[in-house]
C-alpha positions in Angstrom: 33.7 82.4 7.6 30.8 80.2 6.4 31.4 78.5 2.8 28.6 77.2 0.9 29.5 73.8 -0.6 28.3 72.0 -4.0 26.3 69.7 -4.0 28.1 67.2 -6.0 27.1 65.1 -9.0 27.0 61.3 -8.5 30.3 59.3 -10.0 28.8 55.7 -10.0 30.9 54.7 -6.6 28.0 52.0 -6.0 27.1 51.2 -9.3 25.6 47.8 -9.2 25.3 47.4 -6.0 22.9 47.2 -3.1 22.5 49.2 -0.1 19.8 48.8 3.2 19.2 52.1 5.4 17.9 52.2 8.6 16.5 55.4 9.9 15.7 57.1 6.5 12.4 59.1 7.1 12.8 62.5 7.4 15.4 64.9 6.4 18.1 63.5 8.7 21.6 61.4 7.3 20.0 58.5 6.9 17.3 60.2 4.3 20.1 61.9 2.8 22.4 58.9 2.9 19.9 56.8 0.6 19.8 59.5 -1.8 23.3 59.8 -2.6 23.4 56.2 -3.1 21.1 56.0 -5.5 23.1 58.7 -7.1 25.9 57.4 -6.9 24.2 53.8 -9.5 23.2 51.4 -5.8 19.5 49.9 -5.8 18.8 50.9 -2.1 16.1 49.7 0.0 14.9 52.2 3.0 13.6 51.6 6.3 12.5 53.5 9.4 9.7 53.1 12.2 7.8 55.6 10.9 5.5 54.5 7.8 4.1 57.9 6.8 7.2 59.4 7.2 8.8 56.3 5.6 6.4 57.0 2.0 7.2 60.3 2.1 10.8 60.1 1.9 11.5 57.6 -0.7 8.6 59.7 -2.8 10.7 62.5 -2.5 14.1 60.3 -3.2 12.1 59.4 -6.8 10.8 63.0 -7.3 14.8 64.6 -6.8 16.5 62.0 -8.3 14.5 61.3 -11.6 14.0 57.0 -10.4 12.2 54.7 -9.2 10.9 54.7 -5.2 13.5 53.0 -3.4 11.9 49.7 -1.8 10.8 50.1 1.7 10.5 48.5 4.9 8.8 49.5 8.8 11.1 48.1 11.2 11.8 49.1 15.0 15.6 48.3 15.2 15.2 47.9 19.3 13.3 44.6 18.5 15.1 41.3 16.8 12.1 39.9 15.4 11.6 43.1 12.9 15.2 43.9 12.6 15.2 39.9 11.5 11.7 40.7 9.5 13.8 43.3 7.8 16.8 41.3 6.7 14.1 38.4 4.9 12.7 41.7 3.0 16.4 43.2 2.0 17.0 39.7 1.0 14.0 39.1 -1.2 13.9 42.5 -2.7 18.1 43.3 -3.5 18.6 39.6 -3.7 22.0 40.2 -1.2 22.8 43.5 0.9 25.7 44.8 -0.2 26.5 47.9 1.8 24.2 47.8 5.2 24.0 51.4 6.5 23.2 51.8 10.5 21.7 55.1 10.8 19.4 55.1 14.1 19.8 57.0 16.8 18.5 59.1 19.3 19.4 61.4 21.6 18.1 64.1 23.8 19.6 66.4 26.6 19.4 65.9 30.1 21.9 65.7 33.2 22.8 62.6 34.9 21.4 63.3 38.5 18.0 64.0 36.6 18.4 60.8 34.4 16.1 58.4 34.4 16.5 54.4 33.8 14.0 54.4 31.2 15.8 57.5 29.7 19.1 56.0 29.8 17.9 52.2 28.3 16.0 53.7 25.5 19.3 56.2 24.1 21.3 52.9 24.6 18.7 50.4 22.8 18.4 52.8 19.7 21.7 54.0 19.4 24.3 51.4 20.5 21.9 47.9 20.8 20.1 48.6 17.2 24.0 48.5 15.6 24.8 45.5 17.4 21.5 43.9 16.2 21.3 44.5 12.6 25.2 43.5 12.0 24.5 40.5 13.5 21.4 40.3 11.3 23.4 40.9 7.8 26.7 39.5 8.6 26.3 35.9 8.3 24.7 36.5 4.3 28.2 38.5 4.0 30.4 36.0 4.6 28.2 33.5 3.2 29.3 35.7 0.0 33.2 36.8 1.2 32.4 40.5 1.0 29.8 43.7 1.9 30.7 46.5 3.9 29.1 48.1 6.8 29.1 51.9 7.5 28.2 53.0 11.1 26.9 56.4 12.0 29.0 57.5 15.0 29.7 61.3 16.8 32.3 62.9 18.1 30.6 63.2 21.3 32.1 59.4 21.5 35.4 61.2 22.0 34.1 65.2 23.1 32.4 65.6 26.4 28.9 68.0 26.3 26.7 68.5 29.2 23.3 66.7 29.4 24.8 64.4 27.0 26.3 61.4 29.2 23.7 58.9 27.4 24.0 59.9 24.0 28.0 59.8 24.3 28.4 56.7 26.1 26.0 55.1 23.3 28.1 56.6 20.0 31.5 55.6 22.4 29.7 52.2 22.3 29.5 52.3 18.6 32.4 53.3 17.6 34.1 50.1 19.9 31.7 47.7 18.7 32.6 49.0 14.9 36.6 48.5 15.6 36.1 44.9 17.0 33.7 43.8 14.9 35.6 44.7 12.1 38.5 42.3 13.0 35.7 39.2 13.3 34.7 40.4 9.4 38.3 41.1 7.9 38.7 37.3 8.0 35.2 36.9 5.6 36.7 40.1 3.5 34.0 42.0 4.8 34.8 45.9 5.8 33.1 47.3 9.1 33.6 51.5 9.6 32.2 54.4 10.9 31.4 58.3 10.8 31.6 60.3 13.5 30.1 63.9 12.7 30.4 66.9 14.8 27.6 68.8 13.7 24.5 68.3 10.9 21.7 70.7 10.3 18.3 69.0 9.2 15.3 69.9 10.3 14.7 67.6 13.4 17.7 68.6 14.8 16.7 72.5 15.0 13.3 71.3 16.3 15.6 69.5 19.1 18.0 71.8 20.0 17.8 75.6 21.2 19.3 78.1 18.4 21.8 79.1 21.3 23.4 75.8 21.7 23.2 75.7 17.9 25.1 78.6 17.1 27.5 77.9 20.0 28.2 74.8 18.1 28.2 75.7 14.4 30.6 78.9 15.7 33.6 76.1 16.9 33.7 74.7 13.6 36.2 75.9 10.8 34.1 76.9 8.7 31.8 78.8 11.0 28.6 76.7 10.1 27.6 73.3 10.3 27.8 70.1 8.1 25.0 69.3 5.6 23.6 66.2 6.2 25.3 65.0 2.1 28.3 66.0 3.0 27.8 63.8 5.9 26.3 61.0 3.6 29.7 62.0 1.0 31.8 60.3 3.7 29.3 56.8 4.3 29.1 56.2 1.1 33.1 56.8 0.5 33.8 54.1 3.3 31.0 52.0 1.3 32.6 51.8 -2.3 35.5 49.9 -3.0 37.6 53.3 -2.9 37.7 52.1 0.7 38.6 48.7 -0.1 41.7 49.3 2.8 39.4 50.7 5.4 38.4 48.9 8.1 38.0 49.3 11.7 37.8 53.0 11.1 36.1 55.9 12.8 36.2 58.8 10.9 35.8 62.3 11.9 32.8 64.4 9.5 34.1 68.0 11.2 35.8 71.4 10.5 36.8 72.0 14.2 39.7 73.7 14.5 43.0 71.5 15.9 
């Protein structure tokens, strides 16, 4: 069984509000993430390493949503001075961050006994340390204010074991702990802290990535017999965003159709 979904229509769940995404270039979450907010009424500023990339994506934001460019901003989140850098520029272009969306990540597949150092420290740095860095970055201006929200983007391989995976999983384990006590520091400035944790996301990177064995082998253990687009992904962040989640914190929550 594969279901097409619909793309759905925006319902203002950010309307006046502001929203920073890291890791936006492309045609990943994070690209599809900043779209959805501004259809869902947030002014959203963009960021990514990648500066071509960077252009083109909020172009194309403008071109399929009928607005302006979102703002944007080249920051490597493995290094404080930019990811600091980043937070002056959110701050003098949205005024305040509202939602703060932590979208970097990388991954890659290799075995443990082939592993190297530098392999393992870089998964870590821009998975796991890049989350630690920018909430550090954007919380104090929240509780300056006594409310934003932060959505992390987790996996399930934080809970699943895969093969050739032991960096990438340890490093999404490592985010969704760091979301769950973080969170308890933040409920006490009324600022929410949650996460996503998808199984399974087609965009084009990831089929450049992965072998279309492994793919299908993947996309056949889910419910629905295919895998997640990347909005329906971006449904759930911006959901934990809005102040329909005004209950929410400390969360991890499942983006998946596997079966029980």
């Amino acid at each position: 069984m594969s279901l097409t979904p619909t793309y759905p229509p925006g319902r203002d769940l950010l309307a006046g509000k502001t929203v920073l995404v890291t890791a936006a270039a492309g045609t990943g979450i994070g690209y599809a993430v900043a779209k959805r907010a501004v259809e869902e009424g947030a002014r959203v500023m963009i960021s990514d390493w990648h500066e071509r990339r960077l252009g083109e994506a909020a172009g194309r934001i403008a071109d399929e949503t009928g607005s302006e460019p979102p703002a944007t901003f080249v920051c490597d989140v493995t290094d404080q001075a930019q990811v600091d850098a980043l937070r002056d520029a959110a701050g003098a272009e949205l005024g305040a961050v509202d939602v703060l969306i932590n979208n970097a990540g990388l991954g890659g597949e290799t075995v443990v006994i082939d592993m190297t150092d530098d392999e393992w420290h870089r998964v870590l740095d821009v998975t796991l340390n890049s989350v630690f860095r920018m909430t550090r970055a954007f919380l104090p201006g929240m509780y300056a204010r006594k409310g934003g929200a932060i959505v992390n983007n987790a996996s399930v391989l934080g809970w699943r074991a895969q093969k050739g995976q032991a960096h990438y999983a340890a490093a999404k384990a490592g985010v969704m702990a760091f979301t769950r006590c973080s969170a308890l520091e933040a409920a006490e400035h009324g600022v929410r802290i949650n996460a996503v944790a998808p199984s399974i996301a087609m965009h084009a990177f990831l089929a450049k990535v992965t072998s279309e064995e492994l793919l299908a082998e993947l996309s056949a253990r889910e419910a629905f017999g295919r895998p997640a687009e990347v909005w329906e992904v971006a449904n759930v962040m911006l959901f934990l965003a809005s102040d329909l989640a005004s209950y929410m914190t400390g969360e991890v929550v499942p983006v998946s159709s596997q079966r029980a």
